[in-house]
N, C-alpha and C positions, 0 to 999 in steps of 0.2 A: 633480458628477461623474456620470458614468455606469458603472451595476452590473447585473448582472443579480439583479432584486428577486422573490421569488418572495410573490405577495400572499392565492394561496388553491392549493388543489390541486389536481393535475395542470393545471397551468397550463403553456401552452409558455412555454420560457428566452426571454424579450425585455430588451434594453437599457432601461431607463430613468432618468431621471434622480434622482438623490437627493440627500442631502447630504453634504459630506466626515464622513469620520470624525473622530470628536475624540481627540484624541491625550492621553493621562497623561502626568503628569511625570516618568513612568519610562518612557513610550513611546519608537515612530520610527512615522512617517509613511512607507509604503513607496509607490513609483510600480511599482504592478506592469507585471511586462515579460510575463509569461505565466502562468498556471495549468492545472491538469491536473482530470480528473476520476477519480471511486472511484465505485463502486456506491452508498455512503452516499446521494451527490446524487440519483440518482437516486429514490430509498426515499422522501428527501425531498422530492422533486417528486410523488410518488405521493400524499404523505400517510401512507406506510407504517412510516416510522421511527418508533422510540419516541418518544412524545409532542410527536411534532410539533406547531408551531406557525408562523405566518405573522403578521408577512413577515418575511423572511430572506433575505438574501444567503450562495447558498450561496458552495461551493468550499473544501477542506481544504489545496490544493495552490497554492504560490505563490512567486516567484521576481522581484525586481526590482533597483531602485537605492532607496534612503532619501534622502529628499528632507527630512526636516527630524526634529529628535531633542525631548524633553521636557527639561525645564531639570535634571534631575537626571542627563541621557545625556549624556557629552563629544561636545561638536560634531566630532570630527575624525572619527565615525562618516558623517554628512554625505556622500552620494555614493560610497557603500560598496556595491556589487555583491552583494545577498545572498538565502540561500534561509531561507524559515520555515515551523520546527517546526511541525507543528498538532498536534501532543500537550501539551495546555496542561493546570497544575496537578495534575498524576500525582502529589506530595506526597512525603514522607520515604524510604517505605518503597520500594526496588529491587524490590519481591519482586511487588507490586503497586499499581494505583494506589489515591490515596481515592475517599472518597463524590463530592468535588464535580469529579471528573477531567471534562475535555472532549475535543470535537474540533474544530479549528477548523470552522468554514459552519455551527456549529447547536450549542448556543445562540447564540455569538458570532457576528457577520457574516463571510463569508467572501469567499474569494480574487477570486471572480469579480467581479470592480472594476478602475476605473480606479486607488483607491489604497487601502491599507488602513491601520489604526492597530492597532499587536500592542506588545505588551512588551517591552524591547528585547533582556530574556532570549531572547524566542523568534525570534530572528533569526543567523545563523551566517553568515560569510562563503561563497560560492558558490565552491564548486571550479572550480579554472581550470582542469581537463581540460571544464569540462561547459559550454554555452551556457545560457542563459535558458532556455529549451523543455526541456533536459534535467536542470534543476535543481527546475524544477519538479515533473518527470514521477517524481523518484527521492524526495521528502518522503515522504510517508505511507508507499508503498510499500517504501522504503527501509527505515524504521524498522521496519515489521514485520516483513519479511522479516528483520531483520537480528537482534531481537531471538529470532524463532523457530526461527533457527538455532544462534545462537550463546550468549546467555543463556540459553533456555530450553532449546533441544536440543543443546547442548555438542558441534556436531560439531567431527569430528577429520578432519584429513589423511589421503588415501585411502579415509576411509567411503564405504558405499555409501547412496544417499539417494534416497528418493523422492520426487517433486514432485509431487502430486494438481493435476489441473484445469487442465493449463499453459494459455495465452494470455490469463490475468488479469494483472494487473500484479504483486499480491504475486507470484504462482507463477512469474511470467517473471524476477524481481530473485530471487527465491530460488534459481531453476539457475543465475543469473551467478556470485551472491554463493558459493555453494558450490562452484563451477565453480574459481573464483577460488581456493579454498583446496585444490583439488587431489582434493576428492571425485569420485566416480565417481554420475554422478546420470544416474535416470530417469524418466520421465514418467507421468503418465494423460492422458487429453484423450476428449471426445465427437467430436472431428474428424482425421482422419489427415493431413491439410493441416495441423496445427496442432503434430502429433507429429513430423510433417516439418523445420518451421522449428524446432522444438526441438533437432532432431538436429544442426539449420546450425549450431547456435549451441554445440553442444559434446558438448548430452544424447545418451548413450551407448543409448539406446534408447525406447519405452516404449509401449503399447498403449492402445487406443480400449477405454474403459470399457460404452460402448453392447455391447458383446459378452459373452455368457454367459460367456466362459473368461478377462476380462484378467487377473483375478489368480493363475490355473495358467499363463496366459502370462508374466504377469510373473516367475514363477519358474526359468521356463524361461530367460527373459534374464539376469536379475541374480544366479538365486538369492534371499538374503532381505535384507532391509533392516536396517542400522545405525539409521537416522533416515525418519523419515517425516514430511513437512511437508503438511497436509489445511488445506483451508478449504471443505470441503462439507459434511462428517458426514453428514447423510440413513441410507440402508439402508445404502449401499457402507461406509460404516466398517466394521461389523461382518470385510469382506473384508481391511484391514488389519492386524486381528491374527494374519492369516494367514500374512501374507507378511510382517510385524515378524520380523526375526532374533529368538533367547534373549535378552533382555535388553535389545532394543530401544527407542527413544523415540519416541513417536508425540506432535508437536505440531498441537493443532489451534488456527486462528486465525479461522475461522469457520462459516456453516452456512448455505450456499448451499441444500445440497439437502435441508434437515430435519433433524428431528431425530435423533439415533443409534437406529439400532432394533435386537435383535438380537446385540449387541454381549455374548457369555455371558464373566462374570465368572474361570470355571477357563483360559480361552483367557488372560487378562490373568494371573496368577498365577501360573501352571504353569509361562511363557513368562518370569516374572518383566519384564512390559513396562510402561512409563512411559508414561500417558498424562498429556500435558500441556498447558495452554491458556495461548494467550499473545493480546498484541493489543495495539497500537504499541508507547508507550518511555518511557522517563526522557529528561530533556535530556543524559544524557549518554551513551546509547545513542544519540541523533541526533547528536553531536557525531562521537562512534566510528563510526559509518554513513559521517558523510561521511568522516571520514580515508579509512575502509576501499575509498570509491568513488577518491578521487582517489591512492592508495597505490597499487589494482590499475588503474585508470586506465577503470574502468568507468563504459562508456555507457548509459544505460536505454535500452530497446526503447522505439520510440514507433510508435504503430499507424498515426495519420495529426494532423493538425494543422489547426485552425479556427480563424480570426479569433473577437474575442469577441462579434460581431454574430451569428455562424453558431454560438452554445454548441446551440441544439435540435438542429440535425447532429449536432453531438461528440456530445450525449448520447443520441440515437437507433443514433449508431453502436454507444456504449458498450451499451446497453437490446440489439442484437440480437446482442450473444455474439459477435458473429463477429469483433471486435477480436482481436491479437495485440500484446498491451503497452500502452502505457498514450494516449489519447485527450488532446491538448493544444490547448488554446487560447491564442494570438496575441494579444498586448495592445495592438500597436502597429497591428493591420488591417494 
């Protein structure tokens, strides 16, 4: 088959040929119809990610038909339309995952293939509000957005919520998914083109961080925050305890822009605020993801779309920022 194999770093994405995957007798053989990409691949294309290593088939995000099951999988799975998990082995505990938790494209081989072999745990029937390209593009993204609002940030109907860094994929699935539940949500973004299309889509306002004042601005719009959803941390955290309501929850899912600097302990206490870290899911927070997409009948934003010959495109688009949602690739050319 043909995958995209990444054999040393910063190597551009090229098709080549390799072998099918082998399938366990607890597998399914999937024919992928699309996958999506996440920042991860990239890090991994760098050589940047924790302890990378080569070669590897990346890609987290993937969406297809099962084309053949493991002798312990009932065959009637067989030609089954599905999207998979890539939160694999998260373990016992909801609270967090274990030592040996993954993600799919690294250590395991991932999406970007003509067919892959996963467990047949981590496969779910694909929502029939959503196409291939959009089942794809909602996996990973889905799942954290969905746990960092709702598991970890326990929003409620009519809170008001911020979304740090809109036009990533988590940050764009987190204003739908809270949109969805009738929050009053708004933004940050380095681009006003980007706080724009936010605004299309429902966010009730929200300011370009690049300026001295967003977060005296943000106050000016919203007032203060019920929930705060961050995947930057860097200096600007520290600017979110500001504008956290009394008692407010601050989720962070990752750290784009550095490490937290700044961030004085009496601002957290005083305010009585909940600083919390979350990052994908249990299988059965991905199960609850997809209900929750096909219940509210939610499409994921998709930026633009590439055959899987053109993934260095997809990933160049993804690499300069300027995507709004999530970067797919075409299984079928």
């Amino acid at each position: 088959m043909k995958a995209i194999l990444l054999e040393s770093k910063a190597e551009p994405l090229r098709l080549k040929e390799v072998s099918m995957p082998i399938m366990s007798n607890d597998g399914v053989l999937v024919r992928l119809a699309a996958s999506a990409f996440n920042h991860r691949d990239y890090y991994i294309q760098q050589g940047t990610y924790p302890r990378t290593k080569y070669p590897i088939i990346i890609g987290s995000d993937g969406a297809g038909v099962v084309e053949d099951v493991g002798k312990n999988v009932g065959r009637e799975f067989i030609g089954s339309n599905v999207v998979i998990n890539p939160s694999h082995n998260w373990g016992d505990n909801p609270k967090a995952q274990q030592k040996n938790f993954t993600v799919l494209g690294f250590p395991e081989n991932g999406t970007f293939a003509e067919y892959i072999a996963v467990p047949a745990k981590y496969v779910l029937p694909k929502p029939k509000v959503l196409s291939f390209e959009e089942a794809a593009a909602i996996a990973l993204v889905g799942l954290t957005a969905y746990r960092a609002l709702f598991t970890r940030g326990n929003l409620e109907r009519s809170e008001t919520v911020l979304v740090t860094g809109i036009g990533g994929g988590v940050a764009v699935t987190a204003l739908q998914f809270a949109l969805a539940v009738g929050a009053n949500v708004f933004v940050t973004s380095g681009s006003d083109e980007k706080i724009a299309k936010a605004i299309s889509l429902g966010a009730s306002g929200g300011t370009n961080y690049t300026t001295a004042t967003w977060a005296e601005d943000l106050q000016k719009l919203a007032g203060r925050f019920d929930l705060i959803v961050d995947g930057a941390a860097g200096p600007d955290f520290a600017r979110l305890l500001d504008v956290a309501a009394p008692g407010g929850r601050i989720v962070n899912y990752g750290s784009v822009q550095g490490k937290i600097q700044n961030a004085e302990p009496a601002r957290i206490f005083w305010k009585q605020l909940s600083i919390l870290g979350s990052t994908m899911g249990t299988e059965e927070e991905f199960a609850a993801m997809l209900r929750f997409v096909e219940r509210h009948d939610i499409k994921p934003v998709i930026d633009s779309v590439f055959s899987l010959d053109e993934a260095e495109k997809g990933m160049q688009r993804m690499a300069s920022g300027k995507q709004f949602g999530k970067v797919v690739l075409r299984h079928d050319g």
